[in-house]
N, C-alpha and C positions, 0 to 999 in steps of 0.2 A: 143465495142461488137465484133469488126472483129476479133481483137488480140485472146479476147477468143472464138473465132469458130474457128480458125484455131488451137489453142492447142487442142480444142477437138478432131476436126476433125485426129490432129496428132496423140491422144492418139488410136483413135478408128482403124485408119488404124495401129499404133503398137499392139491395143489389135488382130486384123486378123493378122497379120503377125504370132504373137506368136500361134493364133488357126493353121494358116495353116502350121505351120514348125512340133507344136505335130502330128499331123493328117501325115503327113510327114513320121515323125519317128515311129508313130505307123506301118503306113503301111510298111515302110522298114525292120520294126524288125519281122512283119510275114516273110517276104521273105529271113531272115537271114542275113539281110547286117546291122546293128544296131551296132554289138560289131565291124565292120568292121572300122565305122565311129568313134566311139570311140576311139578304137585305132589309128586313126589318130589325133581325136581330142586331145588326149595324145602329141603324138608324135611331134607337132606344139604349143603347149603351148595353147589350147584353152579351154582344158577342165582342171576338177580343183579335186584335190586328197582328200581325206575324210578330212582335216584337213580346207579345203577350200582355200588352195593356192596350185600351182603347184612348184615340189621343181625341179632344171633342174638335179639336181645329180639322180634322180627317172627315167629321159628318158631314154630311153632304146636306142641304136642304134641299137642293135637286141634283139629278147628275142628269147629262145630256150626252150625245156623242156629237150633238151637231151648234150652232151658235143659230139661236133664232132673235133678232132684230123687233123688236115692238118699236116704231120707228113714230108712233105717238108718244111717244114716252125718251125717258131720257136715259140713254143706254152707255154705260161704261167698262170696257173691257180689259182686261189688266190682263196681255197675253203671256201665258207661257214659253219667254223666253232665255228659259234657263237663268243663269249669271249674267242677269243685263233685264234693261227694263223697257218695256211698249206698251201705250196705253193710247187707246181707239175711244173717241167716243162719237157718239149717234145721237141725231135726234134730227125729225123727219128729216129735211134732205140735206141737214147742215152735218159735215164730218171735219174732227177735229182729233192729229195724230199727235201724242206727245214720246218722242224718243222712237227706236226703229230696232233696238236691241242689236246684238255683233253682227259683225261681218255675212258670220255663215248665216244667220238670222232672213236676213233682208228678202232673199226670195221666195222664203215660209211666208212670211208676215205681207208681202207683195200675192201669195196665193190666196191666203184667209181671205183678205179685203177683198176682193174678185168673187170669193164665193160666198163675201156677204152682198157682192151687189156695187160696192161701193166703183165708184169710178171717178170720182172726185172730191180731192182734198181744200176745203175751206182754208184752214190753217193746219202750218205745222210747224212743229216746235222742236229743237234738239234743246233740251235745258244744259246740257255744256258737252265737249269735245270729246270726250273720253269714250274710246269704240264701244264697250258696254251700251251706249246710248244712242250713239251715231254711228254706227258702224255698219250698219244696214241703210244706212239713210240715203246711199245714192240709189238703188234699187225702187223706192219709193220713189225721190224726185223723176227719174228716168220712165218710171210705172203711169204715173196718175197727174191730172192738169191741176195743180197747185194753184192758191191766192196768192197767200202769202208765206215766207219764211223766214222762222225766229230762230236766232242760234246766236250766243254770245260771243261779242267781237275776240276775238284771238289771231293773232300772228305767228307765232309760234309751235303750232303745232304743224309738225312736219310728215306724218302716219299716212300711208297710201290710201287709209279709208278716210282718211281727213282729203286729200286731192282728188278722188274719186269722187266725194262730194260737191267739191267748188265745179269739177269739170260738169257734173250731171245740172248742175245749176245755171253754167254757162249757155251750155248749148240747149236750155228750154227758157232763156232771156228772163234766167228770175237772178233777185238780186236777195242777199242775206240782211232780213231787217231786225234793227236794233231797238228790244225791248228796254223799257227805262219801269222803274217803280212806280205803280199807280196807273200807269196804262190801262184799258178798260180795251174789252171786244163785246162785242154783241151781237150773239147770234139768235135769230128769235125770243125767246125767253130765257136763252142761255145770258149769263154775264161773267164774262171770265177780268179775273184783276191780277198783274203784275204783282206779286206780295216781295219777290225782294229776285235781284241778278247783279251781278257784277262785270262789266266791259272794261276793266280795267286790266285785264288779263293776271288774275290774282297767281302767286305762284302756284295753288292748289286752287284747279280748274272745278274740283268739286264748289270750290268756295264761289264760285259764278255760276251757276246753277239757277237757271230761271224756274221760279218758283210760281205756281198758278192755283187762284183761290175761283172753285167754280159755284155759281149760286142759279139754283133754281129751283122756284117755287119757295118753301120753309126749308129746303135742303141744304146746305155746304159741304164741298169735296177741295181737298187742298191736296195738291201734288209737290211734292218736294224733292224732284232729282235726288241730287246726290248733296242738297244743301245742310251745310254743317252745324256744330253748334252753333260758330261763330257767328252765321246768315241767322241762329235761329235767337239771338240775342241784341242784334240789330233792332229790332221793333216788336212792336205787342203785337198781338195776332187774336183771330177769332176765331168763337168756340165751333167747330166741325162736326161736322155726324162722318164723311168719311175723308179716313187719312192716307196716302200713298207716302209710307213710311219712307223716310230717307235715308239713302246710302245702306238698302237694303239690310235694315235693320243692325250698324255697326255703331260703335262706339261712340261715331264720331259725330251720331247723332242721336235725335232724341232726344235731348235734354230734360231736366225734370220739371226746370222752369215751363220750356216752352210745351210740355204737353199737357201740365197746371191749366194751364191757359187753351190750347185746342181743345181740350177733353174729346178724342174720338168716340163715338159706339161705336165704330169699324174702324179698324187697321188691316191694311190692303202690306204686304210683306213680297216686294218682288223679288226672287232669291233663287241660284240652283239648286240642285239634289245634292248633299252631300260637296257641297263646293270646299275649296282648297282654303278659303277666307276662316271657318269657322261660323257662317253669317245665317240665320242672325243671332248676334250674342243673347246669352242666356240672361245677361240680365236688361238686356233690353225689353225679351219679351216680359221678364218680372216687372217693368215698369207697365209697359201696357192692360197687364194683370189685376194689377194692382188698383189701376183707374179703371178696370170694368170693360177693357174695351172686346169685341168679340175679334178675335187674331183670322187673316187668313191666308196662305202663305201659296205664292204657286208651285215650291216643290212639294207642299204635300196635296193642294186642292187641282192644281192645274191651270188653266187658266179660268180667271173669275169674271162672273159678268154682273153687274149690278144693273136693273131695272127701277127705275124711281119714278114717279106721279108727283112726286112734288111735296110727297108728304112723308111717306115712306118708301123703305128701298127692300127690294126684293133683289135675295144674294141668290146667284146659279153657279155652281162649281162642274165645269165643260171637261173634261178629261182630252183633252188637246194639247199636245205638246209637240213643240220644233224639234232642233238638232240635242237638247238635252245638254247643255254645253256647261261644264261648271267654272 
């Protein structure tokens, strides 16, 4: 009889615990401190996402509504555009766009850059033909006074967003220039290197996919389009702090060799919400897992901004998204 009065007794003083913590949060939440607690209980793993577990790639180490620019520093954006990839970077007055994400894309990604200021593109890069990546890109050339323009040679693609962009190119007298491996840019303390592209017009234009390794300060960031194993077994490669996962985390890339060899701490996942691909495959993210790397994905972060000094990088997850397109 003792054993069960002291379980009772336990249940009753847990059933007042639980009255007195709601009665608690009632009253905190008239006084507006309720979403305060919340947000911490997010941000500590204590509270739990609608799916009923907490996923840690969802924590935010900032959220913003707005994209703020530290324009001494070196700024990388990896925008929220859906199933398709756009990546902006900053540093003081040098701007460098890689890919322009679909179609419907182009005059979101033409509004951001306007209300970050930006009015002029250094370089830009479409790393291969495929709309996901260029398909907003005439909206941009049409948009802003361009240096230069990198896009692997191709003839055959026949896609009205592929002629929209030759036409927006024509009549601003810029011409499509052809990266080769080892090319080198230099923009103040940036150095960006050709790490691998193909102009041969391979049958799978992913396989042409200009690949761009960026260094500054103790930092490396390597962007990999849509390049596949096969680009990713071509050459040895070096070791990265961050990775712009290729082919949006599918199969067809990743390799176990080649990420041996980059070992990311950041993997950047350009991806829709619930896309039709499956993307990205589950055991892709077990590889990146595996090697320690911290995941972070635009359908669950949104669009991600990276802040770097040169030494280390400061991650901001922007709750900014375009047309949502998967």
């Amino acid at each position: 009889m003792g054993r069960r009065n002291r379980k009772v007794k336990n249940e009753l003083i847990k059933l007042c615990s639980i009255i007195i913590i709601l009665i608690i949060l009632v009253v905190l939440s008239k006084i507006g401190y309720l979403e305060k607690i919340k947000d911490f209980g997010v941000k500590i793993g204590i509270l739990e996402n609608s799916s009923g577990t907490i996923k840690t790639e969802e924590i935010s180490e900032s959220q913003k509504e707005n994209i703020n620019l530290d324009k001494e520093k070196l700024n990388i954006l990896f925008l929220n555009v859906g199933q398709a990839d756009c990546e902006v970077i900053v540093y003081k007055d040098n701007t460098v766009l890689i890919d322009a994400g679909n179609k419907q894309d182009g005059e979101l990604v033409v509004d951001e850059l306007n209300k970050l200021g930006i009015t002029k593109l250094d370089y830009v890069i479409g790393t291969h033909v495929h709309e996901d990546h260029i398909g907003g890109m005439s909206y941009i050339i049409d948009a802003f006074e361009i240096d230069k323009f990198y896009l692997p040679y191709d003839t055959k693609t026949t896609s009205s967003y592929y002629k929209d962009l030759l036409n927006s190119l024509t009549n601003k007298d810029l011409q499509i220039e052809e990266a080769s491996v080892g090319d080198k840019i230099s923009l103040d303390d940036l150095e960006f290197e050709v790490m691998s592209v193909d102009n041969n017009q391979p049958e799978d234009a992913n396989d042409s996919s200009i690949v761009l390794e960026l260094t500054y300060g103790e930092e490396k960031y390597l962007f990999m389009g849509d390049a596949t194993s096969k680009n990713e077994k071509q050459r040895n490669w070096n070791d990265v702090d961050v990775l712009k996962v290729g082919h949006h985390g599918s199969n067809t890339s990743s390799s176990q060799d080649f990420l041996n060899q980059v070992l990311p701490e950041i993997a950047i996942i350009s991806v829709g919400k619930d896309n039709s691909y499956g993307l990205p495959k589950e055991n892709i993210i077990e590889r990146y897992n595996d090697l320690g790397s911290k995941i972070y994905r635009t359908d669950y972060d949104g669009t991600i901004q990276i802040i770097s000094d040169g030494k280390t990088n400061e991650i901001n997850k922007i709750d900014i998204s375009f047309d949502g397109n998967n």
